[in-house]
N, C-alpha and C positions, 0 to 999 in steps of 0.2 A: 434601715433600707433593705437589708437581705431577706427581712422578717417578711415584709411589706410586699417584695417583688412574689415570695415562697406562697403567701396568699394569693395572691394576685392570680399566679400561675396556677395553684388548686381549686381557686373557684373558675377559671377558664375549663379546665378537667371536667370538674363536676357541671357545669355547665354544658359541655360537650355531650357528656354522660348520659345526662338527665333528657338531651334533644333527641339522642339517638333511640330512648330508652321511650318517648312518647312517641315517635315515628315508627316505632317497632309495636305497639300495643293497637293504634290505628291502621298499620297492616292486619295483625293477628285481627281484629275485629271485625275489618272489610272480607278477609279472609273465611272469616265463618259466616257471614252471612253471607256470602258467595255458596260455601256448603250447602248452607242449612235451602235454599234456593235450587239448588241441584240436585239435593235429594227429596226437595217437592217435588219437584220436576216431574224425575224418574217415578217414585210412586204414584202420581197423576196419572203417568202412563202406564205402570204395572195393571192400576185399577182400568184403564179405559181398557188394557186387554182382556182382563177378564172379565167386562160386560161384553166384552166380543165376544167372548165362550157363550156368557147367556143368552144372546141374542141370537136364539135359533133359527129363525127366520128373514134375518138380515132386516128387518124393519127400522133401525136407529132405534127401538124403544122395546121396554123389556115387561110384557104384562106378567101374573103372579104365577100364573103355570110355568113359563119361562125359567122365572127365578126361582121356583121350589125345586124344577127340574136342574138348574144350576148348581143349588145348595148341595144336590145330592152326590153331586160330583166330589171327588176328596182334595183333587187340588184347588179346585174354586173356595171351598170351604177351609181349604187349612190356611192358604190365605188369606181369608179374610179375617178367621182366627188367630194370625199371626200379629193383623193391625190391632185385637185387640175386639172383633167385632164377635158377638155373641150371633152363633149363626143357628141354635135348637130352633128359636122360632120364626120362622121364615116368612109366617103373615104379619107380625108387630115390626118387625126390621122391613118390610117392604113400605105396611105404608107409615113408618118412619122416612125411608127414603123419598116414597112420592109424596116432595111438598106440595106441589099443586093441586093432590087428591084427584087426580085425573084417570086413575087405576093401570098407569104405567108408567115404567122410569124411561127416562132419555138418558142418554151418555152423561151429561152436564147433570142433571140430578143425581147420577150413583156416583158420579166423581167426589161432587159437593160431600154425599152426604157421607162418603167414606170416609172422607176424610174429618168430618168434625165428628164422625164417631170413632175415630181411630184412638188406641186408647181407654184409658179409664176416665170416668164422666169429671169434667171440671168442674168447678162452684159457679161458673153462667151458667151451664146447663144443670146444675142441679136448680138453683133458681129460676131458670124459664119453666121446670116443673113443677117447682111447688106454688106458683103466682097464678 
């Protein structure tokens, strides 16, 4: 019987354990995607300030004079260099960013395109260029 009860009582423990030990890895989890969320955020808005720099003219949209004149800037570029973005050439990164080929970016195009160039290239985008 005492054997019986000693079990009894260690798997209520381990039990316990094991609940407190799942409810604690579903926090930590909720927990980083909360981060990982808030630090889009922020550099969403890092990057929409600095198409406020490029945007000399206050027009919402940034044509290639604009942005060469931007690049030449060293905080716009080291920036941009920081996310990883290769800034020597400033006509293939432009109409990289203007997807519409309209021959100017709007806010929502440098945002977008910042950020999926941010980094080093993944295996999608190595494959949307070799296809």
């Amino acid at each position: 019987y005492i054997i019986v009860t000693y079990f009894a009582v260690l798997n209520v423990v381990t039990g316990v354990f094991c609940h407190s030990a799942i409810e604690s890895a579903t926090a930590d989890r909720e927990l980083a995607t909360m981060a990982q969320l808030t630090a889009r955020m922020q550099l969403a808005d890092s990057v929409r300030q600095v198409f406020g720099e490029m945007d000399q003219d206050s027009s919402d949209t940034v044509t290639i004079d604009e942005f060469e004149m931007g690049l030449k800037d060293q905080t716009v570029s080291a920036f941009l260099e920081s996310l990883g973005i290769a800034t020597h050439d400033a006509w293939t990164l432009f109409s990289v960013i203007d997807v519409d080929r309209n021959g100017y970016i709007n806010v929502d195009e440098f945002v977008s395109g910042c950020l999926q160039l941010k980094g080093p290239a993944k295996a999608v985008q190595l494959a949307k260029i070799s296809s």
